[in-house]
Backbone of each chain as ProteinMPNN parsed JSONL, in Angstrom:
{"seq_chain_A": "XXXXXXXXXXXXXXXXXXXXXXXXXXXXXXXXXXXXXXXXXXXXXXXXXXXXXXXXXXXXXXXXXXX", "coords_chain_A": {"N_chain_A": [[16.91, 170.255, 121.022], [18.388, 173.415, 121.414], [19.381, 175.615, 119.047], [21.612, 177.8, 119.728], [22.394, 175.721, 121.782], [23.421, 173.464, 120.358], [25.321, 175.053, 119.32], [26.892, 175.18, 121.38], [28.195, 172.951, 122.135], [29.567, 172.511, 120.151], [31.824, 174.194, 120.383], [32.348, 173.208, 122.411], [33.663, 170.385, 121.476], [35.208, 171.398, 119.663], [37.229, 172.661, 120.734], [38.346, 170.347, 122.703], [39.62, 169.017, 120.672], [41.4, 170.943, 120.072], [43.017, 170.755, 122.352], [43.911, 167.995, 122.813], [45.694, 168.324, 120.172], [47.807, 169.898, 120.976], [48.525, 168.264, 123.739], [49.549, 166.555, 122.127], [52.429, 166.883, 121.046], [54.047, 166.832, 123.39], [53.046, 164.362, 124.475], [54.509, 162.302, 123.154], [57.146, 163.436, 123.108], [57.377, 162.287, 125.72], [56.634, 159.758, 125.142], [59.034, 159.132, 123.912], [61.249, 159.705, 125.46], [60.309, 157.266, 127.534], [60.967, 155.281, 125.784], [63.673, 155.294, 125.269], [64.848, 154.408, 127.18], [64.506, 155.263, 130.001], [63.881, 155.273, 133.379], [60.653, 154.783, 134.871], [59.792, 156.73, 136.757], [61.363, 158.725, 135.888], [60.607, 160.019, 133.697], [57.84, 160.579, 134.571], [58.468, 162.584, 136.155], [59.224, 164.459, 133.882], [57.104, 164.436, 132.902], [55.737, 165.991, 134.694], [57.486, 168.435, 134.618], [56.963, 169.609, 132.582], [54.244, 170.725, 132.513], [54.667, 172.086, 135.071], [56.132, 174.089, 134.289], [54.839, 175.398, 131.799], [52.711, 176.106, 133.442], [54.181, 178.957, 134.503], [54.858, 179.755, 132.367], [52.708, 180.718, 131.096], [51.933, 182.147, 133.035], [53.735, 184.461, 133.118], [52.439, 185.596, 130.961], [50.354, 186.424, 131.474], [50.988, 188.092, 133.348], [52.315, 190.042, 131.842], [51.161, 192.692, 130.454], [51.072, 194.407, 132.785], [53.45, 194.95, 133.285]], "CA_chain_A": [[18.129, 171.003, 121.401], [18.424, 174.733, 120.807], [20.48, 175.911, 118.117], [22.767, 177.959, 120.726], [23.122, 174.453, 122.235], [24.401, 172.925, 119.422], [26.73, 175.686, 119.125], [28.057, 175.262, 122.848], [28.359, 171.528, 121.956], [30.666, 172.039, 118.707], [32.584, 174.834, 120.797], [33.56, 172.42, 123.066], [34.337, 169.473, 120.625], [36.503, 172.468, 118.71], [38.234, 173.055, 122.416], [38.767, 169.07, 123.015], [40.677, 168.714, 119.504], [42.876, 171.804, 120.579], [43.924, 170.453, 123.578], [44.71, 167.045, 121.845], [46.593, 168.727, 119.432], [48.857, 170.878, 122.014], [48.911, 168.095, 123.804], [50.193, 165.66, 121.285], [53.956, 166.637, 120.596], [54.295, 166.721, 124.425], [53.088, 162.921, 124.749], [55.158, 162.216, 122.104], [58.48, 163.313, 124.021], [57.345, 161.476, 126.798], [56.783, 157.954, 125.227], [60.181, 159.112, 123.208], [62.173, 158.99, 126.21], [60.386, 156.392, 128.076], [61.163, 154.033, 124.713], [65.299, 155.249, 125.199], [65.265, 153.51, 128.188], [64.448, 155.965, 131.233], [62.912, 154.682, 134.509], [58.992, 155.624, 134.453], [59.913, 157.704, 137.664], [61.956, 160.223, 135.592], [59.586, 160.056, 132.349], [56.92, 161.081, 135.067], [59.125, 163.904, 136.626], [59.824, 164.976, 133.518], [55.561, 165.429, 132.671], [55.548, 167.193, 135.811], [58.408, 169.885, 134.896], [56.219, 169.841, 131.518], [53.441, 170.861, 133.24], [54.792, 173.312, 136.075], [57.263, 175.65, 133.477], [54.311, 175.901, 131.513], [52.315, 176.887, 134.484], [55.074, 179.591, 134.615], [54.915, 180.353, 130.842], [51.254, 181.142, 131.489], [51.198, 183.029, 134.466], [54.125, 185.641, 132.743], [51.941, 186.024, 129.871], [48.929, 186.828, 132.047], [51.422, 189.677, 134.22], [52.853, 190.977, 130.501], [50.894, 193.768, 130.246], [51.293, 195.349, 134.066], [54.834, 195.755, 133.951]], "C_chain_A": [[18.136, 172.339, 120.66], [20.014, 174.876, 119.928], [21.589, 176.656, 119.159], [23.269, 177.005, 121.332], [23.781, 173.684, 121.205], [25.657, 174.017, 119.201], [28.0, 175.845, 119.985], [28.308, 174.142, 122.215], [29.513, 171.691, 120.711], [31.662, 172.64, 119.559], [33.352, 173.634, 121.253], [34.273, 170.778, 122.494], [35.828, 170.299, 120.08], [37.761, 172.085, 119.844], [39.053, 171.526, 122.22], [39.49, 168.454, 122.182], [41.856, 169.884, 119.528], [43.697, 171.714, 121.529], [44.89, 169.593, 123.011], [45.837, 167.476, 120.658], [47.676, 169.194, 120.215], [49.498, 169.749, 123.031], [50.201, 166.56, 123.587], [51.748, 165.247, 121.006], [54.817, 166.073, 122.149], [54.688, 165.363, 124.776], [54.315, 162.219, 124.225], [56.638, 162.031, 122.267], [58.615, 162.744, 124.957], [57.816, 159.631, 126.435], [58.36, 157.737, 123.951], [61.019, 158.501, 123.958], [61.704, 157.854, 126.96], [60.949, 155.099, 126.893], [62.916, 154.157, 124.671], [65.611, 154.598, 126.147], [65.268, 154.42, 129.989], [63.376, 155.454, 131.775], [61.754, 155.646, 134.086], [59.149, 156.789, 135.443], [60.08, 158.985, 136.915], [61.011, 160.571, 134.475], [58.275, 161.332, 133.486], [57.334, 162.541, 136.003], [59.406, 164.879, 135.591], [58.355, 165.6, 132.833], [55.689, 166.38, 133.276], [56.275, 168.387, 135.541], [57.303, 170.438, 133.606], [55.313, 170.848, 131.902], [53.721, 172.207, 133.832], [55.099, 174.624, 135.278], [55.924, 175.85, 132.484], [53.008, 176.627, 132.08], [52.886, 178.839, 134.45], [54.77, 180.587, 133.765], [53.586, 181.519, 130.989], [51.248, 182.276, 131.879], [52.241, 184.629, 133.573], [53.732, 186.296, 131.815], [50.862, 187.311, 130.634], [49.621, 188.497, 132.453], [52.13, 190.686, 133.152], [52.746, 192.628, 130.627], [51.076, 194.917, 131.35], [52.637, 195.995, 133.784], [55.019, 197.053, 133.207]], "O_chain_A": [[17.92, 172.396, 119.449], [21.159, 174.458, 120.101], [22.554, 175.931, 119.399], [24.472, 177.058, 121.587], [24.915, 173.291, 121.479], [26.809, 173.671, 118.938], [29.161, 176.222, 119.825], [28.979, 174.522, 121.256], [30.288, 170.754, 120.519], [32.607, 171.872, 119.737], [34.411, 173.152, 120.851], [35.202, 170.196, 123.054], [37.008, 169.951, 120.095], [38.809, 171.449, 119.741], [40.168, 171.474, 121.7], [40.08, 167.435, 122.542], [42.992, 169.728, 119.081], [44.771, 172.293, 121.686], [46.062, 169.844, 122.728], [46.795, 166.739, 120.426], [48.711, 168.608, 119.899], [50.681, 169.895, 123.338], [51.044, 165.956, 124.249], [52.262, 164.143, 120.827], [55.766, 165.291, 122.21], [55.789, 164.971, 125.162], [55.046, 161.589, 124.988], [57.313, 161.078, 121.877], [59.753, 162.496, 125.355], [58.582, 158.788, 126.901], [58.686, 156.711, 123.354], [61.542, 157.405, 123.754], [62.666, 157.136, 127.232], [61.309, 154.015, 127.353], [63.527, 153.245, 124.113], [66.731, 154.086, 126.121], [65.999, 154.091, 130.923], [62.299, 155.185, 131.243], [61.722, 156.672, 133.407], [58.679, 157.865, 135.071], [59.401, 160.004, 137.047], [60.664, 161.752, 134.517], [57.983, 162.496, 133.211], [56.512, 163.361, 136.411], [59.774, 166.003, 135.931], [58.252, 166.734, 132.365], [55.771, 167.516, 132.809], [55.887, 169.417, 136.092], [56.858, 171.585, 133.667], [55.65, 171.986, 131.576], [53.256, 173.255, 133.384], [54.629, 175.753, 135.424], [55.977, 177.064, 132.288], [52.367, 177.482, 131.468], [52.088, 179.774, 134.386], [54.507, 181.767, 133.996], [53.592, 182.75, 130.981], [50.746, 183.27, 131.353], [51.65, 185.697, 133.418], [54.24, 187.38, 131.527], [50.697, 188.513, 130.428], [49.179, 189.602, 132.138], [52.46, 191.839, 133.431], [53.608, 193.491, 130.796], [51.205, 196.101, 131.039], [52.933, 197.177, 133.96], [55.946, 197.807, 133.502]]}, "seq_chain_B": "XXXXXXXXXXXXXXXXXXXXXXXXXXXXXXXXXXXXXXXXXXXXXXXXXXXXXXXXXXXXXXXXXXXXXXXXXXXXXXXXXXXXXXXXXXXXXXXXXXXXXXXXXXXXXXXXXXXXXXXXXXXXXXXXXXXXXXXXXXXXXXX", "coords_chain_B": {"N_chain_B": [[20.233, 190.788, 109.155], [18.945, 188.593, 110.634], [18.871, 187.462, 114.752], [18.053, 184.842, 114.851], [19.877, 183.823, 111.837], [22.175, 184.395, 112.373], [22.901, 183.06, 114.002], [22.513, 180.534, 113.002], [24.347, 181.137, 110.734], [26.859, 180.738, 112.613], [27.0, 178.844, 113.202], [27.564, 176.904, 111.117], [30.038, 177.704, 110.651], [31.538, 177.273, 112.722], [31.077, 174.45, 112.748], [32.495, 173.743, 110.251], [34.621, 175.038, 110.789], [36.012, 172.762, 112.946], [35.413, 170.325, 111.198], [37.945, 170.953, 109.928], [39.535, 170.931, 111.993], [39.341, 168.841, 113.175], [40.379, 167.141, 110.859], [42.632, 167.611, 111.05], [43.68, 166.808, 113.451], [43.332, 164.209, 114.116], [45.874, 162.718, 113.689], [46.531, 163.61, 116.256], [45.35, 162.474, 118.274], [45.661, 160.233, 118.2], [48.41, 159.809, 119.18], [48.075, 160.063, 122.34], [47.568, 157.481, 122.464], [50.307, 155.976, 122.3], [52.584, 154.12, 123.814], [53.767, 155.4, 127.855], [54.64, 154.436, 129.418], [57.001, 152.383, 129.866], [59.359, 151.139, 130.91], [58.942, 149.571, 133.749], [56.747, 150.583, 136.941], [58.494, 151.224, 139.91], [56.819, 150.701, 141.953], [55.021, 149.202, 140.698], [56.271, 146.403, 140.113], [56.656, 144.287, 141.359], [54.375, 143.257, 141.991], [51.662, 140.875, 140.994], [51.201, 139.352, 137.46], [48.118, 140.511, 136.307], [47.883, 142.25, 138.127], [49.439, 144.246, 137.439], [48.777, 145.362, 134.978], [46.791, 146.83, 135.783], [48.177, 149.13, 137.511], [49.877, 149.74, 135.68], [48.113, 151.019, 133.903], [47.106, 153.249, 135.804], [49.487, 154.45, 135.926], [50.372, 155.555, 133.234], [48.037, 157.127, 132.834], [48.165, 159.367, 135.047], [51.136, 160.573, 134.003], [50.176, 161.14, 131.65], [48.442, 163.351, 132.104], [49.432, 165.461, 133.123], [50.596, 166.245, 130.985], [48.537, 166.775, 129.444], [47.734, 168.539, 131.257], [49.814, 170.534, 130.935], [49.622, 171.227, 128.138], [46.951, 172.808, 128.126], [47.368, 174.93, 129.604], [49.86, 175.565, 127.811], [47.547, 176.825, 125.852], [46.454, 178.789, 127.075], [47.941, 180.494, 127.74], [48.662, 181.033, 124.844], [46.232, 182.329, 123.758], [45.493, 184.508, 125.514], [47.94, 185.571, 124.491], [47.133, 186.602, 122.302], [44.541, 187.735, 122.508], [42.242, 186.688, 122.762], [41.921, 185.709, 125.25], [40.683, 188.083, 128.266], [42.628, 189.004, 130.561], [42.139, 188.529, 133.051], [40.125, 186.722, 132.766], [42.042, 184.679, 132.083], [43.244, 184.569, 133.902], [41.943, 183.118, 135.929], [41.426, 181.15, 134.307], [44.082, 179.875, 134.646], [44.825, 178.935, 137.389], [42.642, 177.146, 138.179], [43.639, 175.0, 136.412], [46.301, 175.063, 137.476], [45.281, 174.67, 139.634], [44.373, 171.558, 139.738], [46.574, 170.549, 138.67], [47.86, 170.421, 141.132], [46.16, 168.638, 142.101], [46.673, 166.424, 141.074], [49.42, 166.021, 141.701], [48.833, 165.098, 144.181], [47.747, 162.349, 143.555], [49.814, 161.054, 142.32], [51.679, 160.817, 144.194], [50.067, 158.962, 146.018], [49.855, 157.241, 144.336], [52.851, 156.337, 144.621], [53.111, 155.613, 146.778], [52.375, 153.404, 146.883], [49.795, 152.535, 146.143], [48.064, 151.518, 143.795], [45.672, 151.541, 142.752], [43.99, 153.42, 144.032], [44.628, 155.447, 143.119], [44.456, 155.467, 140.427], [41.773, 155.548, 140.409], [41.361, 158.309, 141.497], [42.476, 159.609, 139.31], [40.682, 159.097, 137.235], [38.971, 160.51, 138.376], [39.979, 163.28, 137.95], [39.66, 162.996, 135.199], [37.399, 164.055, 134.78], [37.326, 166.449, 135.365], [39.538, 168.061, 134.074], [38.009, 167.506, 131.843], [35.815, 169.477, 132.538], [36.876, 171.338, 132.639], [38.041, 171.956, 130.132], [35.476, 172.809, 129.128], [34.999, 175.051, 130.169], [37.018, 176.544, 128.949], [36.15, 176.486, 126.145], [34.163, 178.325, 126.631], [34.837, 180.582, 127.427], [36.277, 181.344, 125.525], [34.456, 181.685, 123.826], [33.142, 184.099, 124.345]], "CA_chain_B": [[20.278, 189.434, 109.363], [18.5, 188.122, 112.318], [19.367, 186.103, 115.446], [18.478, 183.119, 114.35], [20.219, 183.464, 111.131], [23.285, 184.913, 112.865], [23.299, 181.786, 114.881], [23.048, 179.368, 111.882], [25.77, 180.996, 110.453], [27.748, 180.847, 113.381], [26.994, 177.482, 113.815], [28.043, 176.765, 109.806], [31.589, 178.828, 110.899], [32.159, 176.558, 113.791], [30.991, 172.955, 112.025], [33.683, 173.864, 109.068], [36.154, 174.95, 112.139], [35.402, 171.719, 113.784], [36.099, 169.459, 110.725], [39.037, 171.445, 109.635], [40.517, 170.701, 112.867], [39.282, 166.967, 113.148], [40.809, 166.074, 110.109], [44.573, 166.814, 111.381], [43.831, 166.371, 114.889], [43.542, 162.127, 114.1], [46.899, 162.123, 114.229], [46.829, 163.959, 117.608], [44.466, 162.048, 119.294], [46.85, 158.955, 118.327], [49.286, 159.87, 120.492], [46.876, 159.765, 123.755], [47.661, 155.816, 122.57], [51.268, 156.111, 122.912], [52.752, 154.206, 125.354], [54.829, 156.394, 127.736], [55.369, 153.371, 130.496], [58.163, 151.337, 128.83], [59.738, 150.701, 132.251], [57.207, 149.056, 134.88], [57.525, 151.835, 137.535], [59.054, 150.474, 140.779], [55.739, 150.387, 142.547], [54.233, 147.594, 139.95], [57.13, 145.753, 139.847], [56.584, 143.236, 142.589], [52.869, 142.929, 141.229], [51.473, 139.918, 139.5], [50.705, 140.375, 136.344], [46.815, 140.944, 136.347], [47.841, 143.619, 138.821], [50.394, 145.265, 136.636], [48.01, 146.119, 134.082], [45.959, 148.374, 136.392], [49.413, 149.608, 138.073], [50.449, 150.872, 134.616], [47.026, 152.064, 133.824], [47.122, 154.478, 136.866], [50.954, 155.504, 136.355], [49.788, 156.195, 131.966], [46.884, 158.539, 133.17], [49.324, 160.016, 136.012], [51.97, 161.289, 132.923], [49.291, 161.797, 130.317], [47.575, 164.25, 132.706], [50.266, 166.208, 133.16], [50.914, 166.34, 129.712], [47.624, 167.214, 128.629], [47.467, 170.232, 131.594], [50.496, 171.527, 129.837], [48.673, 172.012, 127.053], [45.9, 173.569, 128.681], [48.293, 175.869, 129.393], [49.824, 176.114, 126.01], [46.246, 177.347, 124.852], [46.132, 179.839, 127.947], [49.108, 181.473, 127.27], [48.855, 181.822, 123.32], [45.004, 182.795, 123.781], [45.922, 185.603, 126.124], [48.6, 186.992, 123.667], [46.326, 186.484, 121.211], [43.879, 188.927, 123.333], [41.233, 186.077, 122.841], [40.965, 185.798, 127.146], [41.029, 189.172, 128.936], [44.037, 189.203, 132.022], [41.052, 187.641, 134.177], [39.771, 185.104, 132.275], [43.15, 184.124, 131.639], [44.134, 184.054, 135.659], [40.983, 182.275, 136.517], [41.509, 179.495, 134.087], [45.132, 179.508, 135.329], [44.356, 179.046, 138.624], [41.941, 175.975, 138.144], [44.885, 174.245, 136.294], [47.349, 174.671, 138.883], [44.612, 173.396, 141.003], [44.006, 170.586, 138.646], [47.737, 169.659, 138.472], [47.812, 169.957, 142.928], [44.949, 167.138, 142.592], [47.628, 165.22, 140.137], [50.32, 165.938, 142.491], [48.287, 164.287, 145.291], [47.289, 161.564, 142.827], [50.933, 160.662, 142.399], [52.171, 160.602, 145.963], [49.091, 158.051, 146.694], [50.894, 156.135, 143.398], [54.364, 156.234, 144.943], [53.566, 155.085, 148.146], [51.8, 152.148, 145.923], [47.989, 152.631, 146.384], [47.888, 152.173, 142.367], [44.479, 151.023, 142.532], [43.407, 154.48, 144.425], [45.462, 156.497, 141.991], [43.486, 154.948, 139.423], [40.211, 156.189, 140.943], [42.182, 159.795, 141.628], [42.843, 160.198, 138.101], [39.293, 159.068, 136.873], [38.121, 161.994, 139.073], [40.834, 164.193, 137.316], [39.708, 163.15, 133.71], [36.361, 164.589, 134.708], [37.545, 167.587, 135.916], [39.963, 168.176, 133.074], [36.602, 167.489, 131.055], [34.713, 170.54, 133.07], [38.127, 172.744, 132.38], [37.94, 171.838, 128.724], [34.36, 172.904, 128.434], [35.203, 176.547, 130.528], [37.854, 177.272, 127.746], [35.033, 176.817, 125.112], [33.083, 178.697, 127.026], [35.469, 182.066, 127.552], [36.827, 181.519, 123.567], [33.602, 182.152, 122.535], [32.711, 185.325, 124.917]], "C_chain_B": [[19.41, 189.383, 110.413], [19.25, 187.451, 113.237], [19.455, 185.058, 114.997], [19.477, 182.868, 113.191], [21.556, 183.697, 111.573], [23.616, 183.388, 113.659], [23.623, 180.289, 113.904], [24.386, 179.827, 111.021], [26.508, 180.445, 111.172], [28.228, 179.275, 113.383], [27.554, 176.482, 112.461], [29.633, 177.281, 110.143], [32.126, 177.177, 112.056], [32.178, 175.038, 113.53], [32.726, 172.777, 111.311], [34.545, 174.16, 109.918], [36.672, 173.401, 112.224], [36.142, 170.79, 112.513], [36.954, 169.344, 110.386], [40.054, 170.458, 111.072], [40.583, 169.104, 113.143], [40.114, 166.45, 112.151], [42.431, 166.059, 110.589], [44.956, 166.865, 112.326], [43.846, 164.34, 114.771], [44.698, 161.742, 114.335], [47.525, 162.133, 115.737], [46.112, 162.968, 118.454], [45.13, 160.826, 119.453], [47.187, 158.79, 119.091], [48.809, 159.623, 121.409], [47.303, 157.98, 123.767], [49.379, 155.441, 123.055], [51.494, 155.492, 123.734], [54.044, 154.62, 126.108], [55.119, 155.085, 129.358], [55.936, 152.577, 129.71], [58.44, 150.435, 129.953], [58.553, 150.567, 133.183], [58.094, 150.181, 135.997], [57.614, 150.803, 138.554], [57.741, 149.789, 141.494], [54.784, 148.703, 141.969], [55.14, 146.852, 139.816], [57.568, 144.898, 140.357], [54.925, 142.463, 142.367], [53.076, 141.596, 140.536], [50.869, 140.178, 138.402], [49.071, 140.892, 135.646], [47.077, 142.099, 136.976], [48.601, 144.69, 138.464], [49.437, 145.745, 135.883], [47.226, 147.388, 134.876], [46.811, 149.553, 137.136], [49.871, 150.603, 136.806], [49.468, 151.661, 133.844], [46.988, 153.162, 134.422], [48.508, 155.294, 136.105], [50.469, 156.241, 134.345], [48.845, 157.476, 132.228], [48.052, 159.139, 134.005], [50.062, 161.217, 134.529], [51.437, 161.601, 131.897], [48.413, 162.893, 130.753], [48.536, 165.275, 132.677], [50.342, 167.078, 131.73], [49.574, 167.421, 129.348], [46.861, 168.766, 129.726], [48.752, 170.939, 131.143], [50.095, 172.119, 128.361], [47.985, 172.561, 126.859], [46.308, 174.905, 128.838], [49.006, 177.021, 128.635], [49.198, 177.554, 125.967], [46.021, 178.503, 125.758], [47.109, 181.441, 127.395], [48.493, 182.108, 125.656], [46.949, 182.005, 123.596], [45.039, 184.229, 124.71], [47.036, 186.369, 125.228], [47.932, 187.313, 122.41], [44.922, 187.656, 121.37], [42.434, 188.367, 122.933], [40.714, 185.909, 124.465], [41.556, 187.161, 127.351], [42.158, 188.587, 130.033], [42.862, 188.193, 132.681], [40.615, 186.34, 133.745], [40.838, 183.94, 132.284], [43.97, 183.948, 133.161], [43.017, 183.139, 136.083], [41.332, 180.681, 135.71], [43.065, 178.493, 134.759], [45.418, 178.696, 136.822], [43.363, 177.657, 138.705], [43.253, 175.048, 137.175], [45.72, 174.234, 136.984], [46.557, 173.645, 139.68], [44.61, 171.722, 141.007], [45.397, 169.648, 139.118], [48.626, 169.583, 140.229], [47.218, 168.745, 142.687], [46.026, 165.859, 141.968], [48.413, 164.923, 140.986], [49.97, 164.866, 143.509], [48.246, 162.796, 144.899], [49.14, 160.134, 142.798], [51.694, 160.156, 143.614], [51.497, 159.478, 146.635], [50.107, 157.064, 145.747], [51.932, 155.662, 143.809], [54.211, 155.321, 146.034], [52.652, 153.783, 148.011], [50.284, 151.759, 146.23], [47.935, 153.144, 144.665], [46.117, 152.316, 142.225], [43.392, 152.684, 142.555], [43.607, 155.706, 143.238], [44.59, 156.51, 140.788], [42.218, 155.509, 139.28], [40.453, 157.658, 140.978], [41.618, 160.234, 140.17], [41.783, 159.889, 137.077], [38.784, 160.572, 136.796], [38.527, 163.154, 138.079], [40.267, 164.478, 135.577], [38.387, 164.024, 134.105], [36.415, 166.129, 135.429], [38.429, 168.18, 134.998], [38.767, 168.36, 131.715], [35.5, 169.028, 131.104], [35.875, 171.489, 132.304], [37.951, 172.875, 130.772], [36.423, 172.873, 128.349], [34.072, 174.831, 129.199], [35.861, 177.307, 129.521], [37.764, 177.351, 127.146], [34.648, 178.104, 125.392], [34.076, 180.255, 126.864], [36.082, 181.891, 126.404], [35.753, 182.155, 123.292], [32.633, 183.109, 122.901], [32.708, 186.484, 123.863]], "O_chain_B": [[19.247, 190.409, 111.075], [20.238, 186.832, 112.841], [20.44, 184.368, 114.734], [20.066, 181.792, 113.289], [22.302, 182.954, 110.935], [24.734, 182.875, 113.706], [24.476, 179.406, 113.993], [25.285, 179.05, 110.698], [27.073, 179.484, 110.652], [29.326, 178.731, 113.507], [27.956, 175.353, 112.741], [30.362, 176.808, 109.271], [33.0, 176.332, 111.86], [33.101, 174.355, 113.974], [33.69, 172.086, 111.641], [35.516, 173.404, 109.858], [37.644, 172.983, 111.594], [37.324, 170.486, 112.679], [37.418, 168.213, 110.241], [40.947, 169.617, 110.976], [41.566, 168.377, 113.28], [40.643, 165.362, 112.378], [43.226, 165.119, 110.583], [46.156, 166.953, 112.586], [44.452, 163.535, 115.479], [44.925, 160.725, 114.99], [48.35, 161.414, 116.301], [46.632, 162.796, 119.557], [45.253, 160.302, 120.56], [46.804, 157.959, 119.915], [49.101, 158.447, 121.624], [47.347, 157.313, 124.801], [49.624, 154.731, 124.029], [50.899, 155.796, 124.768], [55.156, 154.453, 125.608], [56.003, 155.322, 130.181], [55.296, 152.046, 128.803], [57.983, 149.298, 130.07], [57.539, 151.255, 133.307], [59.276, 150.521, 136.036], [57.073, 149.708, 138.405], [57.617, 148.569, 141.598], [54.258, 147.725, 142.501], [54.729, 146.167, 138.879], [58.706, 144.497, 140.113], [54.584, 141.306, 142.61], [54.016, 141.196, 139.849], [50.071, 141.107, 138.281], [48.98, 141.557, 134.613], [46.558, 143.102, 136.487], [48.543, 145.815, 138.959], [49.176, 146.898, 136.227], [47.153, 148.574, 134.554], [46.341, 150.671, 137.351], [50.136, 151.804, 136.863], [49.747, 152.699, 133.243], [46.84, 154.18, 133.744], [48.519, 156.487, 135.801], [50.267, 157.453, 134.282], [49.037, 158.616, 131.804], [49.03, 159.397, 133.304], [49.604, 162.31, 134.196], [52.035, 162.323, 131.099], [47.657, 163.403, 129.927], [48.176, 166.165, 131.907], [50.169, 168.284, 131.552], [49.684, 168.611, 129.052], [46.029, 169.611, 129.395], [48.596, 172.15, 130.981], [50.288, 173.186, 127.779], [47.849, 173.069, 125.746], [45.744, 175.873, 128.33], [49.0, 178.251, 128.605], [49.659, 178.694, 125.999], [45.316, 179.367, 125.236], [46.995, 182.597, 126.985], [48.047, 183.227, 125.401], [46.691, 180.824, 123.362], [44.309, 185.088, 124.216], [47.072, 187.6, 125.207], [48.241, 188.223, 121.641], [44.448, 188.272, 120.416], [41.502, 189.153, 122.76], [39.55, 185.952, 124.863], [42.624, 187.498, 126.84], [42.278, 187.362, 130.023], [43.041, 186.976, 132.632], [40.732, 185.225, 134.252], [40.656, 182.731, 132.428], [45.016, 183.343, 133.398], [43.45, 182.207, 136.761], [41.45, 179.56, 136.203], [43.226, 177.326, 135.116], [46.337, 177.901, 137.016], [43.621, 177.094, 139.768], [43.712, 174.204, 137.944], [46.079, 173.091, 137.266], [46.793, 172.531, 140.147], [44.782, 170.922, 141.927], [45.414, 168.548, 139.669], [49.642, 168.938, 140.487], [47.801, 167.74, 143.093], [46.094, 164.692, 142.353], [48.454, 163.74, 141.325], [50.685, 163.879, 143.684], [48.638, 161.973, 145.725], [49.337, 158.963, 143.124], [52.215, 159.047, 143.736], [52.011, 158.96, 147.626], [50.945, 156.302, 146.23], [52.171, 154.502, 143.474], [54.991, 154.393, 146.251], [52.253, 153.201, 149.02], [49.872, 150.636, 146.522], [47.838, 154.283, 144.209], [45.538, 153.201, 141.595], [42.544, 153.068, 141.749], [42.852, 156.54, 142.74], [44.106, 157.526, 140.289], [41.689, 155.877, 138.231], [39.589, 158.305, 140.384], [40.651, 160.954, 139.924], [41.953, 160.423, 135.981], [38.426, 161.372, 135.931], [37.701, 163.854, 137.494], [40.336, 165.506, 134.904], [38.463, 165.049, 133.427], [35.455, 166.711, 135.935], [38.066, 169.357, 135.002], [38.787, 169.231, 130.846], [34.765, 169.504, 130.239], [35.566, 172.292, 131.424], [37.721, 173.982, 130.283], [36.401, 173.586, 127.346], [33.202, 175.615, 128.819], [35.51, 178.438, 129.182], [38.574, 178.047, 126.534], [34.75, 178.989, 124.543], [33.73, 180.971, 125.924], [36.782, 182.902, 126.357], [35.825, 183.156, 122.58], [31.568, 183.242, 122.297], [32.36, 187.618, 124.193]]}, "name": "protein", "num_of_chains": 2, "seq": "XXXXXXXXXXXXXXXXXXXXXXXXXXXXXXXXXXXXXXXXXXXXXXXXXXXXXXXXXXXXXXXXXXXXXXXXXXXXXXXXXXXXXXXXXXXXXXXXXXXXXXXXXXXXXXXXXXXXXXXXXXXXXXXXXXXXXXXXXXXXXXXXXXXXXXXXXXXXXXXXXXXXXXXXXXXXXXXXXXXXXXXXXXXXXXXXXXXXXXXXXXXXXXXXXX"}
């Protein structure tokens, strides 16, 4: 294995513990409220808004600099 | 310096990254164990119970996917104000996560209408495609 390959290979270990981290607190609120007593439906509606608004978050970062 | 030695540094920089972040990611990766089905969702809830387990397997991946493309996210956003992705890099990866979290969408809708089994198989597909996305957002960090 070439040394540049070992260095893609840690990159993306690095990457795969930053996700996990980010998305840790997330889970976290999830199996919060499913443990207060909310149907799995809304728990799983409530990934999804997780999800979309930071879709959102994203995308106004990306158009920041145009305006 | 040379290449090569430029590369063993690099590769010394990114190890010591790497364990830095392993050691107080353990608690992150925990969570992933979490469980965020408390309530059997309606769909498994007529199931016997060999068939619940794979019912709440599917609907766990389902809300942990989500989860974990919000975070993808996250890292888009604060890496773009961070002026680690250019505008482009940073709409392209965007753009394969939406897509990502369409395929979830779909994934879900098969769940609802109680094809857990399929969902199951869906969201397989998904981890390995979440897997490719992971290894693009290496890949444009370290442009």
């Amino acid at each position: 294995m070439s040394t540049a390959a070992i260095a893609a290979g840690l990159l993306e270990i690095l990457q795969l513990l930053e996700t996990a981290k980010d998305a840790a607190p997330l889970i976290k609120e999830l199996a919060a409220k499913a443990r207060s007593g909310a149907t799995f439906e809304e728990v799983l509606e409530t990934a999804r808004n997780m999800a979309v608004t930071s879709e959102a978050d994203a995308q106004a970062e990306i158009n920041r600099e145009n305006q | 310096m040379n290449h090569r030695q430029t590369l063993h540094l690099l590769i010394w920089y990114i190890t010591l990254n790497a364990i830095t972040v392993a050691l107080q990611s353990c608690a992150f990766f925990q969570s992933y164990d979490e469980p965020v089905v408390v309530v059997d969702p309606v769909v498994c809830q007529p199931l016997p119970d060999a068939a619940k387990v794979t019912c709440r397997t599917a609907a766990d991946g389902l809300t942990k996917g989500y989860a974990t493309l919000a975070g993808f996210n996250g890292q888009i956003k604060r890496k773009k104000a961070a002026g680690i992705y250019t505008r482009e890099q940073a709409q392209a990866l965007l753009d394969k996560s939406i897509a990502a979290r369409k395929d979830l969408d779909k994934a879900r809708d098969v769940f609802q209408q109680g094809d857990y089994a399929k969902t199951l198989s869906q969201t397989g597909l998904l981890d390995l495609a979440i897997g490719a996305l992971e290894k693009e957002l290496a890949k444009e960090a370290s442009r």
